[in-house]
C-alpha positions, -999 to +999 in steps of 0.1 A: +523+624-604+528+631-567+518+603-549+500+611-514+526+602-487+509+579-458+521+571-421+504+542-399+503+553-366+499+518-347+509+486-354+485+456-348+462+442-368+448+468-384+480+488-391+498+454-408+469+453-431+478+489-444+513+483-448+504+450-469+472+470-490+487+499-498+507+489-523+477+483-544+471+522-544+493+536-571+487+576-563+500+564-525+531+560-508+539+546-475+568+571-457+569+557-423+553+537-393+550+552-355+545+532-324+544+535-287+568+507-286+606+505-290+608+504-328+640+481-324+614+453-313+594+457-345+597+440-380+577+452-409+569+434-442+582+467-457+612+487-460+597+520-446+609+532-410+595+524-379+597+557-356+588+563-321+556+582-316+574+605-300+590+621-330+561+623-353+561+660-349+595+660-367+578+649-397+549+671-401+558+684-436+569+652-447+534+635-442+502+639-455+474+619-442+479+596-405+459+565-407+456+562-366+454+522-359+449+525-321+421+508-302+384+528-300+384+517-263+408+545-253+431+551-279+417+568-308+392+592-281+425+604-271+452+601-300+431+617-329+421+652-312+458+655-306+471+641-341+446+661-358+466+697-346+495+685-369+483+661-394+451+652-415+441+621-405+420+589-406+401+566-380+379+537-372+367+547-338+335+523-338+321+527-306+288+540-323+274+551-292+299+578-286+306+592-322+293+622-316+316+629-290+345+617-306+332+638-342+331+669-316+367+667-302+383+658-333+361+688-354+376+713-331+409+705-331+413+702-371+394+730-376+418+752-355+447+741-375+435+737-406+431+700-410+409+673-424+398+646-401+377+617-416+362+593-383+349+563-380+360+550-414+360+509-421+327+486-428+310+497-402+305+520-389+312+531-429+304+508-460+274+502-434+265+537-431+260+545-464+241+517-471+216+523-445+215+561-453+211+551-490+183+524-477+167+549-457+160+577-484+148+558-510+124+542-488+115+567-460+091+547-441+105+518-439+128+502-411+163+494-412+184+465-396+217+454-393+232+420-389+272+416-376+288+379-380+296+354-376+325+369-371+355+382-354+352+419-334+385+439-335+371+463-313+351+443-291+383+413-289+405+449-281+381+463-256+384+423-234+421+426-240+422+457-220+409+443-188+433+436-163+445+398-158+434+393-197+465+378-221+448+377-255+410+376-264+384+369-294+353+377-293+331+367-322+294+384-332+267+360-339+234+371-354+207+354-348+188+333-377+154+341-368+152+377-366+171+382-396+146+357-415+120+374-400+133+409-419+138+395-450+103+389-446+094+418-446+076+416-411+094+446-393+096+436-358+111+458-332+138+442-319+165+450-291+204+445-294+201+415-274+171+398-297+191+406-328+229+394-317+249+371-301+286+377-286+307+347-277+340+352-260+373+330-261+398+346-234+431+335-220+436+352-188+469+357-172+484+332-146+465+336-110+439+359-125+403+362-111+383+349-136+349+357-124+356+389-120+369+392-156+335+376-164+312+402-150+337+433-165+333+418-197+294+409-200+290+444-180+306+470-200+288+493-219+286+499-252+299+466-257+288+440-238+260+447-213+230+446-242+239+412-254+231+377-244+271+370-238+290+335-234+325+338-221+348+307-226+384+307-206+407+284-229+445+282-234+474+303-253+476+273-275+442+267-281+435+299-291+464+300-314+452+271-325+415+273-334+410+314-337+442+327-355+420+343-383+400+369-381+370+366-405+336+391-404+310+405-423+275+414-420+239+425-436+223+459-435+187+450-446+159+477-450+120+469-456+099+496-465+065+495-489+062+515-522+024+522-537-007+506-520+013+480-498+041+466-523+071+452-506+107+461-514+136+448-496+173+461-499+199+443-487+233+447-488+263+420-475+300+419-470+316+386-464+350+391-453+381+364-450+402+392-428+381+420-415+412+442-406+429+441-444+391+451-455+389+476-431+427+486-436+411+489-478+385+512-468+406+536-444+433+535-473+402+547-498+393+573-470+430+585-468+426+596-503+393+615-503+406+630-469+438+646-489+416+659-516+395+675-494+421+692-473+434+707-510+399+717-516+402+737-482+372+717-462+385+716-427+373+698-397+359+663-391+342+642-413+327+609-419+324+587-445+288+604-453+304+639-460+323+625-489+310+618-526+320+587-539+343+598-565+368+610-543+375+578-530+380+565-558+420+567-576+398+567-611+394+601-633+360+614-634+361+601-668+368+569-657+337+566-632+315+574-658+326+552-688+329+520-663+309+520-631+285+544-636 
């Protein structure tokens, strides 16, 4: 069997976790890792190489999926319309707010050369999505909510992290007890971002930085921050080594609707997640493959993780699907 040759194009968080998950995937093969950086200052848990970005046209025929691990802030809006003109590729851009832009740029640029582009892949937006989509057609008139936390933001920690006079930065989601009771309760309440959500930051700011003005770009800036009730807490290099090294997550996506003459049915579905990047690095690796098979198939362009049928995510034969999880 040919195995579907992968390249990590970043390596953080998210790109570490797809190194160390991959080999799980026996149809896959890891063939090499890009980074901005000099490669010389890099060490990898595995034995593929670590390349300069600037050479990844050299290995267009030699890859064929790029998982992009960049930041949704600004690197994925500007790495994946370019990527996708040589490669297929695979993101987690979760700025949900501006998918449709991002699903625009990248749509045109695979389309013109003939790739596959799946966006926004990971637990959410993705595992998230489908749930709510599933939620939302079985139970048309109901009302859908979803829940983040407690738990550590990659994005949102990334997005802190790229404000000047920021070190290193965590920022955890909390939601908030009472609304989410209320839901489960079937009461559908309209509720805003900041009634549903908590965000509680943990920043270590560079030497001599202003701090206040740190404050106001982070509980300011949209899309992120600016909709939330949001504490920001200035502690030490230490202390945050010390007390947020992990990064846990997870979430709820809870739909109430009515079926009949005023019968209550709740769905609910919930991750709980020890690492939130090697669960997101499992999904994108899962999203990899469908995105392969469906460049084979000849369907072009950008997708998302609604576009694709469940089998071909899976490394299982149809056969297989059907005898043990259908």
């Amino acid at each position: 069997m040919n195995k579907i040759r992968i390249a990590i194009n970043g390596y953080g968080n998210l790109g570490k976790g797809i190194e160390k998950e991959i080999t799980k995937s026996e149809d896959m093969e890891l063939v090499a890792i890009f980074t901005r950086r000099d490669p010389n200052t890099i060490s990898n848990i595995s034995d593929v190489p670590v390349i300069s970005i600037n050479e990844i046209e050299n290995w267009k025929d030699k890859i064929d999926v790029v998982i992009m691990c960049g930041g949704s802030a600004t690197d994925l809006p500007v790495q994946v319309p370019q990527m996708s003109k040589i490669f297929n590729t695979v993101d987690s851009f979760d700025t949900h707010a501006r998918i449709p832009e991002h699903f625009a740029k990248v749509n045109e640029s695979a389309l013109n050369s003939k790739k596959t582009s799946v966006i926004s892949g990971g637990w959410d937006p993705g595992m998230f999505s489908v749930m709510r989509v599933y939620a939302d057609a079985i139970l048309s008139n109901g009302k859908t909510y979803t829940f983040w936390g407690r738990g550590v933001s990659q994005g949102h920690s990334d997005a802190i992290r790229r404000i000047n006079g920021v070190k290193d930065a965590r920022q955890y989601t909390i939601p908030i007890e009472d609304a989410m009771e209320r839901v489960r309760a079937g009461e559908n309440p309209n509720l805003t971002a900041r009634e549903k959500h908590l965000r509680e930051c943990y920043v270590v700011a560079e030497e001599g930085a202003d701090l206040e003005r740190i404050e106001k770009e982070i509980k300011t800036m949209p899309n992120y921050f600016d909709e939330y009730d949001t504490t920001v807490n200035f502690i030490s290099e230490e202390e945050l080594k010390a007390n947020h090294n992990k990064l846990p997550h997870g979430g709820f996506v809870i739909h109430s609707g009515e079926t009949g003459e005023g019968n209550k049915e709740i769905i609910e579905y919930s991750l709980k997640l020890d690492s939130n990047p090697e669960f997101t690095s499992s999904v994108l690796i899962a999203l990899a493959r469908a995105t392969y098979r469906m460049n084979q198939a000849g369907q072009y362009g950008a997708k998302t993780i609604l576009d694709i049928p469940p089998a071909l995510l899976s490394k299982k034969s149809p056969e297989e699907l059907r005898k043990e999880l259908l």
